[in-house]
N, C-alpha and C positions, 0 to 999 in steps of 0.2 A: 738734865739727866733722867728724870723720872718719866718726864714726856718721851723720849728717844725709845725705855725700857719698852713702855706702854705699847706706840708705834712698833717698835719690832713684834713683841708677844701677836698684837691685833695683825702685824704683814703675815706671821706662823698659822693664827687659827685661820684665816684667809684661803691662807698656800694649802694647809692641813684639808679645811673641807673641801677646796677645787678638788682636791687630788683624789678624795675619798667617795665624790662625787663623779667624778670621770672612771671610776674604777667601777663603782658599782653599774653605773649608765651600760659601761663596758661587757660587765658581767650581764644586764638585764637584756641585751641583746646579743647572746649567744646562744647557738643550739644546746647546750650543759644547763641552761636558764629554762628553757623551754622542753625540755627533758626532766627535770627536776619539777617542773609543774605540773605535767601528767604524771609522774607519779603521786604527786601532794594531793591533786583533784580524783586519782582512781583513792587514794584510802582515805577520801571525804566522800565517793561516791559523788560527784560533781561534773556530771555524764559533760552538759554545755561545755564544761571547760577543757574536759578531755577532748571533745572534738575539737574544738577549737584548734586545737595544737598537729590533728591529721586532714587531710587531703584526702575523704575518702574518695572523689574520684579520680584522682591522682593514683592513688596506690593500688585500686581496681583494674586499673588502664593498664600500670605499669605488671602488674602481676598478668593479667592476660597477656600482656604481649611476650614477655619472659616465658609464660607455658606454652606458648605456640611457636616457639624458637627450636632450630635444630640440637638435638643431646648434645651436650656438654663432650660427653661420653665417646673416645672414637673408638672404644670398641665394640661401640654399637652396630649392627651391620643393615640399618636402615635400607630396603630396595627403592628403587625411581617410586612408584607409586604410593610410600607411603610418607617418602620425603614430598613430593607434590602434594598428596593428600592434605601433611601438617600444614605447608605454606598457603593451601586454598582454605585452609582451617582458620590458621593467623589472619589472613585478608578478612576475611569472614566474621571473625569475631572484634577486627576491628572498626571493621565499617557498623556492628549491630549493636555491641555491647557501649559504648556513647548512651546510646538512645535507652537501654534496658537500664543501663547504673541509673538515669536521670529517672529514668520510669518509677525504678524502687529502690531510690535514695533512703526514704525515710525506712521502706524494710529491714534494707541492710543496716542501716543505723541500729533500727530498733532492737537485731539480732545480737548486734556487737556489743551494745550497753548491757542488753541482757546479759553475756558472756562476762562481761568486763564488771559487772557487778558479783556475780557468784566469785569473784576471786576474792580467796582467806587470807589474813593477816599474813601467813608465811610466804606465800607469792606479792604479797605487795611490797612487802620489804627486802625481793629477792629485786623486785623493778626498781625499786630505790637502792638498793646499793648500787645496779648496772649502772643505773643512771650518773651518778656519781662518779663509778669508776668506768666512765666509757671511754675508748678512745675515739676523738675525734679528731678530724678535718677537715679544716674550711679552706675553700678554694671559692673568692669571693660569695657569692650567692648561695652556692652548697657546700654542700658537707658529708660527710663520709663518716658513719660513725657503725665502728664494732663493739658491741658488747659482746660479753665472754660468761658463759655458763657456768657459776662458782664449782656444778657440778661434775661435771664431763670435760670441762675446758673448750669445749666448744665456741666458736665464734657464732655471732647473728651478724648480719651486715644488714645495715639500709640505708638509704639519702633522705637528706633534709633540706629544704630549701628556704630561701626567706620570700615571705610573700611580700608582693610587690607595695600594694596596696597599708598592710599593716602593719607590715615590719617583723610579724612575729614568724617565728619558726616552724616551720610545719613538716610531719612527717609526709615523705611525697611516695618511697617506692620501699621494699623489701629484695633481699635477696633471695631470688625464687628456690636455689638450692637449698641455703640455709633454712627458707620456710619451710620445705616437703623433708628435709631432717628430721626438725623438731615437732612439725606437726605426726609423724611418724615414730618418733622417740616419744612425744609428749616435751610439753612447754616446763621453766624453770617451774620447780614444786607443784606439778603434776604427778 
């Protein structure tokens, strides 16, 4: 009988760590996982690891090709020549800016860690709530994820992707509109 007790108790802790072990596993490769890390690495100041988790020539690409795209807006009354203008714009900056992000990768970096370091405890903890409370979805590979401005109620939209390679989560694009909002309102605790 005390052998039986034994064997059951040892099948429980078994059963207990597999489970608890698949959950976290579960947990450590989710966009909420990799969103939760960039904010933990912005308020250690831990630039390596913040990149780590963005695409910046991902999100350069994707944000060009978004602002060379026709207005959202139809009650724009764009003429022939300025609608062709944008799309020989778009062509244009797609075939060049490849070569320019690669050219001044480390600039751009160097600019954004600048930026991403002068932020104060009270925007870092506005990125750790969102973080937290973002919504997400995954649709295999990506993901769709809103956060929402505690302030305004506003939405941010952007994609995530899982890289191939390393599995982890990476910021890939922004929502062009959503950016020219908040960069025009100013960002959470600005």
């Amino acid at each position: 009988m005390r052998r039986r007790t034994l064997i059951i108790i040892l099948a429980a802790v078994i059963f207990g760590a597999a489970l608890a072990g698949g959950a976290y596993w579960y947990w450590s490769n989710s966009p909420r996982y990799a969103l939760q890390r960039v904010a933990l690495a912005l308020k250690t100041k831990n630039m390596p690891e913040v990149f780590k988790y963005l695409d910046i020539k991902a999100i350069l690409n994707n944000f060009i090709d978004a602002a060379s795209q026709e207005p959202e807006d139809p009650s724009c009354k764009d003429d022939e020549w300025t609608r062709m203008s944008r799309k020989m714009g778009g062509k244009f900056a797609r075939m060049f800016m490849p070569k320019l992000i690669d050219s001044f990768e480390k600039e751009i970096k160097g600019v954004m860690e600048k930026y991403l370091q002068s932020l104060e405890n009270k925007q870092l903890l506005i990125i750790a709530a969102a973080a937290t409370t973002a919504q997400i979805e995954v649709q295999g590979e990506e993901a769709q994820v809103t956060l929402i401005d505690p302030k305004s109620k506003e939405p941010f939209h952007f994609q995530m992707q899982r890289h191939q390679e390393t599995g982890i989560w990476q910021i890939v694009s922004f929502n062009y509109q959503d950016f020219k909002y908040f960069a025009k309102r100013g960002f959470p605790g600005h």
